[in-house]
DRENLUM-966223 format. One record per residue (C-alpha): residue number from 1; residue in one letter; x, y, z. Coordinates in steps of 0.1 Angstrom, whole numbers, plus 5000, padded with zeros to 4 digits. Each point is the difference from the previous one (the first is absolute). Example, Ala and Ser with C-alpha at 12.3 -4.5 7.8 and 13.67 -1.06 7.14 Angstrom:
BEGIN
{1, a, {5123, 4955, 5078}}
{2, s, {5014, 5034, 4993}}
This chain:
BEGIN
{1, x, {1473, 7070, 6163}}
{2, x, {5012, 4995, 4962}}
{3, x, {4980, 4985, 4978}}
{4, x, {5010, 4964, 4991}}
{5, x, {5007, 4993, 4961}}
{6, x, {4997, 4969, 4984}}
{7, x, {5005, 4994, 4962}}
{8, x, {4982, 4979, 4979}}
{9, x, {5005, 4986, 4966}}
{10, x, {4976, 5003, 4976}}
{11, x, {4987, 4969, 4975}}
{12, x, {5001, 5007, 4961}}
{13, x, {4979, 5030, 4989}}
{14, x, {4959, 4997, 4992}}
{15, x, {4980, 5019, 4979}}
{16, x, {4993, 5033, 5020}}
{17, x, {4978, 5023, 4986}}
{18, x, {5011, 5039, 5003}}
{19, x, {4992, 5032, 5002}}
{20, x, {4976, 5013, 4965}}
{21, x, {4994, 4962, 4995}}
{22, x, {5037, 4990, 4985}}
{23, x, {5003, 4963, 5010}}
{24, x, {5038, 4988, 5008}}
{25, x, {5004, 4963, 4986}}
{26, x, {5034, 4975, 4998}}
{27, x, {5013, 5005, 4965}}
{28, x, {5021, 4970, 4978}}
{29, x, {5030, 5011, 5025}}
{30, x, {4984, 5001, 5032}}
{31, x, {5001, 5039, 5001}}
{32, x, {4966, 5021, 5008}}
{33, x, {4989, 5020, 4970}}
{34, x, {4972, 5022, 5004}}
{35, x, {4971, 5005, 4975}}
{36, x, {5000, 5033, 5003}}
{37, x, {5031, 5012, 5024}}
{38, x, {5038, 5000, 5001}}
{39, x, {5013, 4972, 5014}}
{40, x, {5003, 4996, 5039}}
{41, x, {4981, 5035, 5000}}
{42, x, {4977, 4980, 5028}}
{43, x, {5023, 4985, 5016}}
{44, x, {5026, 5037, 5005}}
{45, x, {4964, 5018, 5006}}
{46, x, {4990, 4976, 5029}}
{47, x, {5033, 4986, 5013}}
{48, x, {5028, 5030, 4991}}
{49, x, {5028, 4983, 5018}}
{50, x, {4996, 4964, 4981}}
{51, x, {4980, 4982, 5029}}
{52, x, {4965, 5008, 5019}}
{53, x, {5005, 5012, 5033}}
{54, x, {4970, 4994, 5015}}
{55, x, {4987, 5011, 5035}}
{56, x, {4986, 4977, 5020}}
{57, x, {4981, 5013, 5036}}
{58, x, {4998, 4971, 5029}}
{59, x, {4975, 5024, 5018}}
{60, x, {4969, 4985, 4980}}
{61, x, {4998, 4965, 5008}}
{62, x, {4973, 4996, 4968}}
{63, x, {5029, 5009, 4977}}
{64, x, {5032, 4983, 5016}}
{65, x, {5012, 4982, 5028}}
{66, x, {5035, 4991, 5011}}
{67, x, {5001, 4961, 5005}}
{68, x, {5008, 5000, 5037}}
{69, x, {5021, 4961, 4997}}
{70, x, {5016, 5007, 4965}}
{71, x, {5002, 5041, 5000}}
{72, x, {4986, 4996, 4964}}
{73, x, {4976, 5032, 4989}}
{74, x, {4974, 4991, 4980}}
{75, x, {4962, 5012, 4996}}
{76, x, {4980, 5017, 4966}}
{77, x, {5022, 5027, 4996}}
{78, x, {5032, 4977, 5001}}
{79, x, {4980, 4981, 4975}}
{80, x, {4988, 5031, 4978}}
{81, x, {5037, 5012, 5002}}
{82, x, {5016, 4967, 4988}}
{83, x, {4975, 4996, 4971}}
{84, x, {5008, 5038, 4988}}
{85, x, {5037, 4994, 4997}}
{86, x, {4993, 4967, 4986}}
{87, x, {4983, 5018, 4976}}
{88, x, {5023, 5029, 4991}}
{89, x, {5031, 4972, 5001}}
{90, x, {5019, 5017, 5029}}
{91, x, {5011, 4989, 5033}}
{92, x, {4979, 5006, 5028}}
{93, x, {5014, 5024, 5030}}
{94, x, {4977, 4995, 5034}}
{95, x, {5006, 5028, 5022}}
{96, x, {4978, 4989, 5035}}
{97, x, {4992, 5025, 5024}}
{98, x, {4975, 4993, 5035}}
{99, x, {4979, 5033, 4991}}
{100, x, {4983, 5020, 4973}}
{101, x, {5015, 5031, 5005}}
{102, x, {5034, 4987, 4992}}
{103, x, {4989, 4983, 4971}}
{104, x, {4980, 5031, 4988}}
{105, x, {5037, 5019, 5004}}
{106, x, {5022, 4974, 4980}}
{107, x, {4974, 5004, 4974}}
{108, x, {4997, 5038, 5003}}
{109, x, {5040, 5003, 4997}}
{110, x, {5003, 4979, 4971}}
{111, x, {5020, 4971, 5019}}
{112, x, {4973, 4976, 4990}}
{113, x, {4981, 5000, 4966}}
{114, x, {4965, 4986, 5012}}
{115, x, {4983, 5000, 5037}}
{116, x, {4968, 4984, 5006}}
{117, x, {4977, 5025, 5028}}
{118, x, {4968, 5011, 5008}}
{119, x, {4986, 5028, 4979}}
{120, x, {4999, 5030, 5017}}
{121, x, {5002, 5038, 4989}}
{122, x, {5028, 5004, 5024}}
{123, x, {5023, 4977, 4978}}
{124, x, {4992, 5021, 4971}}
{125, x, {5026, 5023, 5001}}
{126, x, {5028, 4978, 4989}}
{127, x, {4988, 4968, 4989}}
{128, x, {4972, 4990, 4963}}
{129, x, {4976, 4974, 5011}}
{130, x, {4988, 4972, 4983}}
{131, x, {4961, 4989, 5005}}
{132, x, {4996, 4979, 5030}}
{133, x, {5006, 4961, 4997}}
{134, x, {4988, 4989, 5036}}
{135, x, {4976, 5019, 5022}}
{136, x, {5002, 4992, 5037}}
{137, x, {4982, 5014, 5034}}
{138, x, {5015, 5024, 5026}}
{139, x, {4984, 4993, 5038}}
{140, x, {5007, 5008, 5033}}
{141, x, {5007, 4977, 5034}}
{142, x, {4989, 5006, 5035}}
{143, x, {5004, 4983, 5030}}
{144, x, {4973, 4975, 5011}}
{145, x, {4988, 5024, 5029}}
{146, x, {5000, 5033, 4978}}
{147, x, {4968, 5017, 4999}}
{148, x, {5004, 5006, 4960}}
{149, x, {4978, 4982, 4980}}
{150, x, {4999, 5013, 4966}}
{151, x, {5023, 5018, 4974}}
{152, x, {4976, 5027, 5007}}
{153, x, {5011, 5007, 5039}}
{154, x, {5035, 5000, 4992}}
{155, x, {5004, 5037, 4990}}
{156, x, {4996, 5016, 5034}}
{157, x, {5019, 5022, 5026}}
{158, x, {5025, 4985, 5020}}
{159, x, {5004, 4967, 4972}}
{160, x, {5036, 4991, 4998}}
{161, x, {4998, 4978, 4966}}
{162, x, {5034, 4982, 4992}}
{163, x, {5013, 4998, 4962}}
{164, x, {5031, 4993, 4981}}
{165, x, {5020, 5030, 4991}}
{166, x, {4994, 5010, 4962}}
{167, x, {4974, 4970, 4995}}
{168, x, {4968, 5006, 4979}}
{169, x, {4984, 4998, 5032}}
{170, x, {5022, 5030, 5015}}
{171, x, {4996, 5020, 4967}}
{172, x, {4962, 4997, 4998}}
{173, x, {4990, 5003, 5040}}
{174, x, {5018, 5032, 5001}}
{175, x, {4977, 5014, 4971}}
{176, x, {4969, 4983, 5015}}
{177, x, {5003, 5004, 5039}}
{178, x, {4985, 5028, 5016}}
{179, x, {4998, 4995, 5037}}
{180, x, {5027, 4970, 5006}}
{181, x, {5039, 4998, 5007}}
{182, x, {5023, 4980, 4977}}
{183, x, {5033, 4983, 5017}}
{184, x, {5021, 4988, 4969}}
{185, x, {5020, 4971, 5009}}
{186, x, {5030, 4996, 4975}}
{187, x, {4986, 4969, 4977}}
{188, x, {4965, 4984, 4998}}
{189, x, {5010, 4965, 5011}}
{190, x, {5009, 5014, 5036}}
{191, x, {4969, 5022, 5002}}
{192, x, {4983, 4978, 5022}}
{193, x, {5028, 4997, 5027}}
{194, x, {5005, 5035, 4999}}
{195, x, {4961, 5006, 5006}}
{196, x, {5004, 4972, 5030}}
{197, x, {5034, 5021, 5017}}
{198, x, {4985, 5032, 4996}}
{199, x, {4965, 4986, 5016}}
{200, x, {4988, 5017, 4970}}
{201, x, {4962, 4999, 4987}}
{202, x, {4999, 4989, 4969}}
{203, x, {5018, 4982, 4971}}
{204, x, {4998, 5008, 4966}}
{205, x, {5018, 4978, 4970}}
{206, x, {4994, 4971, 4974}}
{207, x, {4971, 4978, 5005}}
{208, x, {5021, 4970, 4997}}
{209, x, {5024, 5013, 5025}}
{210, x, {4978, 5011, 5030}}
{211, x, {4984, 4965, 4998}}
{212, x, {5032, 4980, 5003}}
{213, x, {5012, 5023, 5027}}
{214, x, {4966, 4995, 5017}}
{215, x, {5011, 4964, 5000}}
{216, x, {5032, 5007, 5011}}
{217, x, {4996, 5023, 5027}}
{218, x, {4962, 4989, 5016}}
{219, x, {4982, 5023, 5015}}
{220, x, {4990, 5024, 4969}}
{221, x, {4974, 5000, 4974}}
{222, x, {4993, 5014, 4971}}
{223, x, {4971, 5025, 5000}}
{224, x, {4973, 4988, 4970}}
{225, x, {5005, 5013, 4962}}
{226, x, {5027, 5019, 4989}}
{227, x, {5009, 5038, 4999}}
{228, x, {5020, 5003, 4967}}
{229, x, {5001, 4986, 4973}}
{230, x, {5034, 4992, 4980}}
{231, x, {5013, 5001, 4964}}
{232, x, {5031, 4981, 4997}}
{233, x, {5017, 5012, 4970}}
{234, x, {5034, 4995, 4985}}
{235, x, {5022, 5039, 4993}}
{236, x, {5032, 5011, 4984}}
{237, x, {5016, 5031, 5005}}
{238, x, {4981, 5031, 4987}}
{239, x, {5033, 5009, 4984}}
{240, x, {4998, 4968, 4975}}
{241, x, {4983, 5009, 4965}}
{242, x, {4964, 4992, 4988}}
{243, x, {5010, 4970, 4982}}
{244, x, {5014, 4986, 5035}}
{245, x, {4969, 5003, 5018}}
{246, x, {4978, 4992, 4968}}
{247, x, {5019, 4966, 5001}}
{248, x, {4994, 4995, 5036}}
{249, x, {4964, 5009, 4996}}
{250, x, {4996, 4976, 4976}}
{251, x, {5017, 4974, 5018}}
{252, x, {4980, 5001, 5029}}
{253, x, {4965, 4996, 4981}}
{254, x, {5018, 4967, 4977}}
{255, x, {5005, 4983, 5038}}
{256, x, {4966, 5011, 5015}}
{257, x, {4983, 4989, 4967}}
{258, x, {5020, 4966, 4999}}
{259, x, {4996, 4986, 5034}}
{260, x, {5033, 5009, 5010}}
{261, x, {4993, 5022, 5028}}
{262, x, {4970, 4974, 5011}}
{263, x, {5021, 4972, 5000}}
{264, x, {5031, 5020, 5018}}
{265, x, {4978, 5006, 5028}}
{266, x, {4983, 4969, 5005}}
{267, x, {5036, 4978, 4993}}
{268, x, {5007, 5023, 5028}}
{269, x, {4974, 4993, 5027}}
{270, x, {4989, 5041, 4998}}
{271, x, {4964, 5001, 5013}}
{272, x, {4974, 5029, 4995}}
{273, x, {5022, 5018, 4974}}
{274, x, {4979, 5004, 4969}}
{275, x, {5020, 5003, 4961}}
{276, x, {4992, 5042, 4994}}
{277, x, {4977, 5000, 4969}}
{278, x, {5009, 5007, 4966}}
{279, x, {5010, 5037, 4996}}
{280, x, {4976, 5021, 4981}}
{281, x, {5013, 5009, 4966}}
C-alpha cells in the first residue's frame, strides 16, 4: 500500500529559534532574516525541497488516528508537524503510513524530512533523534482463560507473543526475549486479530491500543503493568546536517516547555501518555 500524501499550507512565519541560538524573525518586508544565519538557511537545512514532508505512523493510536467518518488524520504528531512548518513558513507534506517500519523507511530514504518513532538503537543507523516529547507504556494481552498472570511469565518456552512488524515492541522483544517465540504481524493496529487467527498466546503493542481492542474484541485482558517503556521522539534523516537536527532538537523542548505537547494530547483525548521531561543539557 502507498502512502497517502496530503499538502498543507502553512500560516505566515513565527519566530523560530535555530540551530547555535540564531533566532529567525519577520523583517519590514515580511522576509525571515536571521540574527546570525543566511537567510532561509533553516528553512533549506530542515525542508530542502521547499515544504516539510513529514511522516506520520497510524500504527500508534497515542500519536495519530485516521477519523473513521471524515478520513481526516490528526493526533500530536500531526499537531507537532503543522506547528514546525508553521514555523519555518513552508507548506506542510503528510505522508501517512499504517505501521512504523514504513515510516521509519520514508525517513531513512530521505522521502520525508521528519518522522516521529520510538527510540530505539535499531533506528540508529539511518535516522538523528531528538529527545523524547511523550513517553508511553508497552503491555501485553491474553485471553481471559490464559494461565499468564504477570509480565514476568510471559518469556517462556512454547509462548507465541504477537507484535507488529518493525514496531518498538518488535525491535526491543527480540533484544530482550530469551525463551519465547515472536509472530510479526505486518502493522500494530492488526496485532490483536492476528494473535486471535493464529490462536496465538500473547499480544504485545501500545497501551492505548490493547485496551480499545480489549473492548472491541471481549474476551482478552491486559496482564497488570507494563513491560517497556517508550520514548516517542521526533528524527530526520542521519544524512541532514547538525544545524538540522539542532533545530529540531530545539524545537521539540520549546513545545514540551510551552504546553504544547500537554495540550495536544489532552485536546486529543490521549490517556496515560505522559509529556517526556526536559532533555538534560
Amino acid at each position: 500500500m502507498k502512502p497517502s500524501l496530503r499538502i498543507l499550507p502553512s500560516p505566515a512565519r513565527r519566530a523560530f529559534v535555530a540551530a547555535g541560538g540564531a533566532s529567525l524573525v519577520l523583517g519590514a518586508a515580511g522576509c525571515a532574516t536571521p540574527a546570525s544565519a543566511p537567510a532561509g538557511r533553516v528553512d533549506a537545512t530542515l525542508a530542502p525541497t521547499g515544504r516539510l514532508r513529514a511522516s506520520i505512523n497510524l500504527g500508534n493510536p497515542v500519536l495519530a488516528r485516521r477519523d473513521a467518518t471524515t478520513g481526516v488524520v490528526a493526533g500530536v504528531s500531526v499537531d507537532l508537524a503543522r506547528a514546525l512548518a508553521d514555523e519555518i513558513a513552508v507548506p506542510l507534506e503528510l505522508i501517512v503510513v499504517e505501521g512504523a517500519a514504513r515510516s521509519v523507511d520514508a525517513v531513512k530514504s530521505g522521502q520525508a524530512d521528519v518522522g516521529f518513532f520510538a527510540i530505539d538503537p535499531g533506528r540508529s543507523d539511518g535516522i538523528r533523534f531528538t529527545a523524547p516529547y511523550v513517553i508511553i507504556e508497552g503491555a501485553y494481552l491474553v485471553r481471559n482463560a490464559s494461565p499468564l498472570r504477570s509480565n514476568d511469565d510471559v518469556d517462556r518456552p512454547g509462548t507465541r507473543i504477537v507484535v507488529g512488524r518493525g514496531s518498538a515492541y518488535d525491535l526491543y522483544l527480540t533484544r530482550a526475549l530469551k525463551s519465547a517465540e515472536l509472530v510479526r504481524a505486518p502493522t500494530s493496529p492488526v496485532v490483536v486479530d492476528e494473535f486471535l487467527a493464529q490462536n496465538a498466546d500473547v499480544a504485545a503493542g501500545v497501551k492505548q491500543q490493547l485496551e480499545a481492542d480489549a473492548a472491541r474484541v471481549g474476551g482478552v485482558r491486559l496482564l497488570p503493568g507494563r513491560f517497556m517503556v517508550i520514548e516517542q521522539a521526533m528524527g530526520l534523516p542521519a544524512s541532514r546536517s547538525d544545524a538540522a537536527l539542532a533545530a529540531l532538537v530545539e524545537f521539540v523542548e520549546h513545545k514540551k516547555a510551552s504546553g504544547f505537547v500537554a495540550a495536544a494530547l489532552a485536546r486529543h483525548r490521549i490517556e496515560g501518555a505522559l509529556v517526556a521531561p526536559a532533555a538534560r543539557g
